[in-house]
C-alpha positions in Angstrom: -14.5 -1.7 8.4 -18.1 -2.7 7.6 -17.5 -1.1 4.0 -14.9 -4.0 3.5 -17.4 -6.5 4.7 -18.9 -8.7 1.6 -22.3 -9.9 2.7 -21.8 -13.6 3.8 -24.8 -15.7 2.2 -26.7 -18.5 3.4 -26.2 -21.7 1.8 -26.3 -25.1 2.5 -23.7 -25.2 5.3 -23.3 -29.4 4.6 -21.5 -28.1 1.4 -18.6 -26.7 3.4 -17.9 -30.1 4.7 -17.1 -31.1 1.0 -15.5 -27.8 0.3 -13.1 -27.8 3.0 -11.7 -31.4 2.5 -11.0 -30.6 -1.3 -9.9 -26.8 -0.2 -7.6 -28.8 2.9 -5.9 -30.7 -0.5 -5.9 -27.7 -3.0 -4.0 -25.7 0.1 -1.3 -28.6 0.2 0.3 -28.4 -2.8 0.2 -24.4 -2.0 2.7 -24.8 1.4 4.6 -28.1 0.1 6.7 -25.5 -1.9 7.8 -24.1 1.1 8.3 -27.0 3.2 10.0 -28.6 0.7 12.4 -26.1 -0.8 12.9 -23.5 2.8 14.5 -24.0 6.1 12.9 -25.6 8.8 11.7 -24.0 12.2 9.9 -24.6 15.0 6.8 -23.3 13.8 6.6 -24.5 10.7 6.6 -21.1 9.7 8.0 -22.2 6.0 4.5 -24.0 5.3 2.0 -20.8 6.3 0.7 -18.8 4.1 -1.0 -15.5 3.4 -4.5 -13.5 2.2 -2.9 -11.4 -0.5 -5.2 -10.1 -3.3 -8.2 -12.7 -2.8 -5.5 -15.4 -3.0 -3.9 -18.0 -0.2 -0.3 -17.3 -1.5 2.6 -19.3 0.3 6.2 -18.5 1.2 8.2 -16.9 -1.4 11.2 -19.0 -2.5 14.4 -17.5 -4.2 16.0 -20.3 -6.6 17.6 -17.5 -9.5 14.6 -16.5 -9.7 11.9 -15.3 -7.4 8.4 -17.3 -7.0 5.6 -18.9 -4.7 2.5 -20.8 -5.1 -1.1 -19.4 -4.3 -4.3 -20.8 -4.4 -7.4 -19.5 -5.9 -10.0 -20.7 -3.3 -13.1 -19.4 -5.2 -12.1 -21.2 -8.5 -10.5 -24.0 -7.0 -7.2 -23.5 -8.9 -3.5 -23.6 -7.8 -1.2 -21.2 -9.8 2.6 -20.7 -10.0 3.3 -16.5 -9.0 6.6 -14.3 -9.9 6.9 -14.0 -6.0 4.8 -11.7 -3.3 5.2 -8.4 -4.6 4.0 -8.5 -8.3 2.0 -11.6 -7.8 2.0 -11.8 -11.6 1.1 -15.7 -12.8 3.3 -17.6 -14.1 1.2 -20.7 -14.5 -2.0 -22.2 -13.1 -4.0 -25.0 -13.1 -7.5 -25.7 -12.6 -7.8 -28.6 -9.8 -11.7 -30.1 -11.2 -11.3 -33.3 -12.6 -7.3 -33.5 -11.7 -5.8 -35.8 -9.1 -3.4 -35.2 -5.7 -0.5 -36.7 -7.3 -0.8 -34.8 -10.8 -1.5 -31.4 -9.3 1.7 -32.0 -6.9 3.6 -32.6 -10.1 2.8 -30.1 -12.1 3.5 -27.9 -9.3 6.8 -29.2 -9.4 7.4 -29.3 -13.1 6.5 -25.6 -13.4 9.1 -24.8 -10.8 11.6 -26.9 -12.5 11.0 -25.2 -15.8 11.9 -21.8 -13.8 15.5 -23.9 -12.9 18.7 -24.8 -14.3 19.2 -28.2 -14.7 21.9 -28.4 -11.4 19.0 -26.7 -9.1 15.9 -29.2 -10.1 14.0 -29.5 -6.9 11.8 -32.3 -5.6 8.5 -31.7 -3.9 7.1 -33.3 -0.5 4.4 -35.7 -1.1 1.1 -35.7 0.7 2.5 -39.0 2.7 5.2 -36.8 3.1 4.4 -33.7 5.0 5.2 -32.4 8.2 2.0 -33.1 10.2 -0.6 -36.0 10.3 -2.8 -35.6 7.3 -6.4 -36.4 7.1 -7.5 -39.6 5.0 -8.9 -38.6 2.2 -10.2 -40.6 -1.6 -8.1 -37.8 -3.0 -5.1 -39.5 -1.0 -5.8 -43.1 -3.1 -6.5 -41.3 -6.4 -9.6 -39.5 -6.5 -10.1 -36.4 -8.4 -11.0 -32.6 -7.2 -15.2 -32.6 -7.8 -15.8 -28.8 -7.4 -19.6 -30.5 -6.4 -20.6 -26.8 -5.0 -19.1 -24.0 -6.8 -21.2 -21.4 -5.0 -19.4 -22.7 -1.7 -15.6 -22.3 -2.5 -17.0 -18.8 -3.8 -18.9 -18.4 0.0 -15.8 -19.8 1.4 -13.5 -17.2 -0.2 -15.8 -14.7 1.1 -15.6 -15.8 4.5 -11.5 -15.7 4.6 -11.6 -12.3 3.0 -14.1 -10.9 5.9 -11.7 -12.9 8.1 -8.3 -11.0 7.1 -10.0 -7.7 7.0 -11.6 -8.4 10.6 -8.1 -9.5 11.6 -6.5 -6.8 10.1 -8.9 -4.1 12.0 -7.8 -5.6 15.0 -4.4 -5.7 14.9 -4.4 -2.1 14.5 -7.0 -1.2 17.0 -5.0 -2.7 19.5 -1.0 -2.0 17.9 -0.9 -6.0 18.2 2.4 -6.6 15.7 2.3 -10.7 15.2 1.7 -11.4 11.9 -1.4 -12.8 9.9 -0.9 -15.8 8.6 -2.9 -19.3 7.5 -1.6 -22.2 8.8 -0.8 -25.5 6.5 -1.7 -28.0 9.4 -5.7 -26.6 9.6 -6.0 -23.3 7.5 -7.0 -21.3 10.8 -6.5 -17.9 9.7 -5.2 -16.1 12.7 -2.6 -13.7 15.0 -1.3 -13.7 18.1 -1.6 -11.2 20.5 1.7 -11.9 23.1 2.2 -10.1 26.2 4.9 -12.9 27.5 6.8 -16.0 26.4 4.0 -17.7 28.2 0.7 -16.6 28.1 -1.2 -15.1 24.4 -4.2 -15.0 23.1 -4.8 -16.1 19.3 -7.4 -14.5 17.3 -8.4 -16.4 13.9 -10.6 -17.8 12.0 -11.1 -21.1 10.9 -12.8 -22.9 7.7 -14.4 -25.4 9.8 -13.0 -29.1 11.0 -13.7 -32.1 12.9 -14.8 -31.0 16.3 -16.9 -27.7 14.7 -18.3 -28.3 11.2 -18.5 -24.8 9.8 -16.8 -21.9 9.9 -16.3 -19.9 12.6 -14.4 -17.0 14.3 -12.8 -17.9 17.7 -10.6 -16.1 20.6 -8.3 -18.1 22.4 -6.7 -17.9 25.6 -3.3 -20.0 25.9 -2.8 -21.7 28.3 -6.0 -23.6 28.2 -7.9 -22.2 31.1 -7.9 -25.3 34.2 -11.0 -27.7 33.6 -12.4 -26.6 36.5 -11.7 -23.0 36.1 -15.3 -20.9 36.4 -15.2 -19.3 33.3 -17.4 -15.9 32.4 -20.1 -16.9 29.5 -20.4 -14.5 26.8 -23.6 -12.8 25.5 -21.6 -13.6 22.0 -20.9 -16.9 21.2 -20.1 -19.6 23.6 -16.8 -21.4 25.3 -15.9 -24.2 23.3 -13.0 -27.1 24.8 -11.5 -30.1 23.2 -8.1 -31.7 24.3 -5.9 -28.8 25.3 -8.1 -26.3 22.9 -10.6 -23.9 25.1 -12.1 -20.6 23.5 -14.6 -18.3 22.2 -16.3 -19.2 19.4 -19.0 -17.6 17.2 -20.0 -20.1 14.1 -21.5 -19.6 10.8 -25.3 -20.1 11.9 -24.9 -17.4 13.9 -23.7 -14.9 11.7 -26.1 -15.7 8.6 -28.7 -15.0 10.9 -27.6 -11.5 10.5 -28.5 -9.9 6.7 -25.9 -7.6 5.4 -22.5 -6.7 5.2 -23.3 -4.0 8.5 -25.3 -6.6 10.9 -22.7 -9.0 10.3 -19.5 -7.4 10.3 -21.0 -6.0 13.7 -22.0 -9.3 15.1 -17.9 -10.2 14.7 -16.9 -7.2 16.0 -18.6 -7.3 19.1 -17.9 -10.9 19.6 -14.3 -10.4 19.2 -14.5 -7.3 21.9 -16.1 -9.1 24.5 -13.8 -12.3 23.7 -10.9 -10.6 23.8 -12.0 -9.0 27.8 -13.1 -12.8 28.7 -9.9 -14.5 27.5 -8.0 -12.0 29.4 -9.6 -12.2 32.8 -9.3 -16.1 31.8 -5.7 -16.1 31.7 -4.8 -13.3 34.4 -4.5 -10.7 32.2 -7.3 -8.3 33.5 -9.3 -9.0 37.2 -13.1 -9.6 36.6 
């Protein structure tokens, strides 16, 4: 696994607060073609998307013609691909120095060029979507600043150690949920299901308003009881907020590690002994 790590590098971890709320935008117009133009379900399975190729790629649509949208996160552009399998580019379009509202229609003008004139398709709007969306100046106009290119690089970096993490797991433990990247938070994650009732989610997460940087996490569902005398972890630490409690190891814990082995094994370890403590959490395993 380790030789599929890419050495994470310390920078400036204020510049993922920027980063994330351009990337939250840039990953918008990405899973508004699937909201928009697929069926509905409980999950909101139409708006998640994928690591494919070093790309966040959304839900392929079939209109004639096969095609979904993907978003570059290291060069902070959104392109138009021939659907998932090829994932040859039909379009793309560089997001610094554009706005919301013209990246969201040339995302749907290059789909309409791919249409006959009786299957023209509108696209959701940000004001529009299908969860409460941050506020934002690129919701009244602003344009994409790309202010720190080396941290939409750092950033793709982290996803892709995140899906081959992810991906190590799943088949460690025969765990057959699905990796995906929801459009509500871009958590990259999977769920590990025993019954309609109790799982446990492993992911990954760019960062948001309760934790500022990235971070890897392992949670239990249900939320373990307030009161419920949890085991503390030699990795990382519990972390609760409304009806969200689980493991977490952040960012300034893994760049204190140098190199793709120290770090790769600093994940791995936490993710073991997460996975033990959010079973015994939940019932799963007796302490």
């Amino acid at each position: 696994m380790t030789d599929y790590w890419i050495p994470l590098n310390k920078i400036d971890l204020n510049y993922f607060i920027d980063t994330r709320a351009e990337l939250y935008w840039a990953s918008q117009i990405v899973s508004t073609v699937g909201s928009s133009l697929l069926l509905g379900t409980f999950d909101n399975n139409q708006t998640h998307m994928a690591w494919l190729n070093n790309l966040l790629v959304g839900k392929e649509v079939h209109r004639q013609k096969f095609f979904c949208a993907a978003l570059d996160i290291g060069n902070l552009t959104t392109l138009l691909l021939d659907g998932r399998k090829e994932l040859k580019v039909i379009a793309r379009h560089p997001l610094k120095g554009a706005t919301l509202e013209h990246s969201f229609d040339w995302a749907e003008n290059e789909i309409n060029q791919l249409l006959p004139e009786s299957q023209k398709v509108t696209l959701r709007r940000p004001n529009e979507m299908l969860w409460e969306v941050p506020d934002h100046p690129l919701m009244h106009g602003a344009i994409f600043h790309d202010a720190h290119p080396e941290s939409y690089h750092e950033l793709a970096h982290w996803y892709d150690n995140a899906h081959t993490l992810l991906e190590y797991f799943k088949k460690r433990y025969y765990m057959s949920s699905d990796i995906v990247c929801w459009g509500n938070n871009l958590d990259m994650l999977f769920l590990n299901q025993q019954t309609d009732n109790q799982a446990i989610t492993f992911g990954f997460s760019p960062g948001d308003s309760h934790i500022e940087v990235p971070y890897f996490f392992c949670r239990p569902w249900p939320a373990p009881l307030k009161d419920a005398k949890l085991i503390t972890p030699a990795l990382g630490k519990w972390h609760s907020r409304e009806e969200w409690t689980g493991l977490v190891l952040t960012a300034e814990e893994i760049l204190n590690k140098e190199g793709s082995q120290a770090q790769a094994d600093l994940v791995r370890y936490f993710y073991e002994e997460a996975l033990v403590k959010a079973e015994i959490a939940i019932g799963w395993r007796i302490h």
